[in-house]
C-alpha positions as CSV (number, residue, x, y, z in Angstrom):
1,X,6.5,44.1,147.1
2,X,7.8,46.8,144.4
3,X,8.3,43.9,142.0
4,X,5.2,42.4,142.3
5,X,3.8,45.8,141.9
6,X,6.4,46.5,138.9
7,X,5.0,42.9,137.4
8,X,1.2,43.1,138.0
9,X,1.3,46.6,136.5
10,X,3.5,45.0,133.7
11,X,0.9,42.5,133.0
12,X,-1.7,44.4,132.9
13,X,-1.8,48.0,133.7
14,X,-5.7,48.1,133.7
15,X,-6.0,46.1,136.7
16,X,-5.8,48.4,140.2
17,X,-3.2,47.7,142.4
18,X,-3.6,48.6,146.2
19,X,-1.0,48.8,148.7
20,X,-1.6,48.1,151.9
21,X,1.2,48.2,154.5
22,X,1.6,48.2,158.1
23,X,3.4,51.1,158.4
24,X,3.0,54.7,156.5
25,X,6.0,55.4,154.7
26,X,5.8,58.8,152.8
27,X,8.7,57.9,150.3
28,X,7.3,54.2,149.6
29,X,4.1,55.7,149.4
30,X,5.2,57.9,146.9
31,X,7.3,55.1,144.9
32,X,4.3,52.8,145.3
33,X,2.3,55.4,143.5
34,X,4.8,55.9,140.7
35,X,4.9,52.1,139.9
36,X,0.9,52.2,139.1
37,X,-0.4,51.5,142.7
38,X,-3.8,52.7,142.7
39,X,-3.9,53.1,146.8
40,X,-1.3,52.8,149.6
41,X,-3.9,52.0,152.5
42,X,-2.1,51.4,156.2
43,X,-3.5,48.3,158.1
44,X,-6.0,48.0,160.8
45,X,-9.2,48.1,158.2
46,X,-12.5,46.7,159.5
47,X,-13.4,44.2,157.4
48,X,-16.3,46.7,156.2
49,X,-13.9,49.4,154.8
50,X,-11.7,46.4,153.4
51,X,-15.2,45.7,151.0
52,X,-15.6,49.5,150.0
53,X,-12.1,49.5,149.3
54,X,-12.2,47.0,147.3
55,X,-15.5,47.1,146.0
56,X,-14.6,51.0,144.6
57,X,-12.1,48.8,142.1
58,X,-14.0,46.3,140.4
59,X,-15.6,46.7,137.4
60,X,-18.4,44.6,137.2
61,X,-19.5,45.4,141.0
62,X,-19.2,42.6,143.7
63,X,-21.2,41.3,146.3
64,X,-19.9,40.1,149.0
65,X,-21.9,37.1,149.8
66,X,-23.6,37.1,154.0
67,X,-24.4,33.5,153.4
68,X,-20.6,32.7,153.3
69,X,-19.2,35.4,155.9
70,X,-15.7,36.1,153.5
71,X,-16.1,34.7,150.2
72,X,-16.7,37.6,147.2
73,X,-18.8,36.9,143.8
74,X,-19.0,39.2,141.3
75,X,-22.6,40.8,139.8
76,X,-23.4,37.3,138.3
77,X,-22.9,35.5,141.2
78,X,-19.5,33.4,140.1
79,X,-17.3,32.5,142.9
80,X,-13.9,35.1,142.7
81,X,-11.9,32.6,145.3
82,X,-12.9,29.7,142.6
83,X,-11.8,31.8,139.7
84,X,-8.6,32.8,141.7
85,X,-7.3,29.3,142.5
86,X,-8.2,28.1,138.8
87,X,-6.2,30.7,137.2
């Protein structure tokens, strides 16, 4: 996980980073913080706190789509899971 963090934050510093573990670690917390992690969340999120969570990072806003229970497109209505796979 630290090295993905390490690379992401490598690549491209701009782009949030958010941690989210099973298990609350205050030195890996800490560390994960250090590295450029934006958030260290711990696990059980409702699917509707997942959204804000989420939603807080992006820049342009999201929607996330009721028509396709899961699925997330940005303000202009393109597909993110499209984008994701064809990058």
């Amino acid at each position: 996980g630290r090295a993905v963090l390490c690379r992401a934050v490598e690549i491209d510093h701009k782009t949030p980073v958010l941690v989210l573990t099973g298990v609350i670690d205050p030195g890996c917390c800490i560390s994960a913080l250090d590295l450029g992690a934006r958030e260290y969340v711990q696990k059980n999120l409702t699917r509707s706190e997942m959204q804000e969570l989420v939603a807080e990072y992006l820049d342009p806003p999201i929607e996330f789509s009721s028509a396709q229970p899961g699925s997330l497109f940005d303000s202009e209505g393109a597909n993110l899971e499209r984008w994701r796979k064809a990058s």
